[in-house]
N, C-alpha and C positions, 0 to 999 in steps of 0.2 A: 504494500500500500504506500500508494507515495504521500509526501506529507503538503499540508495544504500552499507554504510556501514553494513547490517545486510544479504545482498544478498549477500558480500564477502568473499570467502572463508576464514577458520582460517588460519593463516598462520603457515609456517612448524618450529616448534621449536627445537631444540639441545641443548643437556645436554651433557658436555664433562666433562672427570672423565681424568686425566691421572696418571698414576703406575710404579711405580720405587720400588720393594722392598716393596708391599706393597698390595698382594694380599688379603691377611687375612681381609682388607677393604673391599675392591670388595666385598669379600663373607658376609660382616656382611649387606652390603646396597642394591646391584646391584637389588637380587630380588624382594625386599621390593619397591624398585623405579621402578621401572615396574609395578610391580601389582597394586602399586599406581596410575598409570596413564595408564593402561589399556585401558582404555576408552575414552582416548583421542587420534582421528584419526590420529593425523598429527604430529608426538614428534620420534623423535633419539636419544638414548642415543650412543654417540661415545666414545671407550674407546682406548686409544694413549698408550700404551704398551712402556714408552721408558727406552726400552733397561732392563728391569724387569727380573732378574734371579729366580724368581718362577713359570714360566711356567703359565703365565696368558694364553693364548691361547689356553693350552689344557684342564685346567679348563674350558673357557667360553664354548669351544665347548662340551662338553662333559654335561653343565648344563645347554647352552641357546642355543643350536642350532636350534631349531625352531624360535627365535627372530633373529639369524644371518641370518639364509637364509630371512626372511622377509625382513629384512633391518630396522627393529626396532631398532635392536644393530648393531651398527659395531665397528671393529676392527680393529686397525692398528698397528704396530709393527716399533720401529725408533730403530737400531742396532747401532746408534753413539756414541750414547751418555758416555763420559768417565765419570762422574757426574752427577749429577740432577743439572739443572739449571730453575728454576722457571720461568723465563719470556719465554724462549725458548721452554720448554715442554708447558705452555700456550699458547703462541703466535701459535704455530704448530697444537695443539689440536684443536684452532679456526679454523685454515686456511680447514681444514679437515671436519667440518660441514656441512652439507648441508643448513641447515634452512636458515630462513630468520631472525630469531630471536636465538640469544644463549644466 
């Protein structure tokens, strides 16, 4: 008999990335983090675009659009931002997650 925590589904986790000027990143990890965890059923990587003047969005579509429409990745895009502000682009980037765990 198995025990009640082992009949629990995994829970859903998220992995937030957020980019300000700083796509050249994206591109050295983004795949490499996926392919890593491939195989893990239940995982988001959410990437918060804030306010990023190198066209993060046409890149992502253009090299992950099959994990966009999944809902593997997502993406979102914050147009305010006059600065980077570190607790603010974090604090948003969480709020945006799905999982239960980030």
């Amino acid at each position: 008999m198995s025990s009640p925590r082992e009949e629990a589904a995994a829970p859903r986790l998220s992995f937030f990335t957020v980019c300000m000027g700083r796509r050249h990143h994206l591109q050295q990890t983004l795949a490499r983090n996926l392919a890593w965890n491939a195989d893990h059923p239940s995982l988001e990587f959410v990437i918060l675009d804030y306010g990023s003047p190198d066209d993060v969005a046409s890149w992502l579509q253009a090299e992950f659009s099959s994990e966009l429409a999944s809902g593997r990745l997502v993406y979102y895009r914050y147009d305010h931002a006059q600065f980077f502000s570190f607790s603010h682009s974090r604090n948003m980037a969480a709020r945006l997650c799905g999982g239960e765990v980030i």
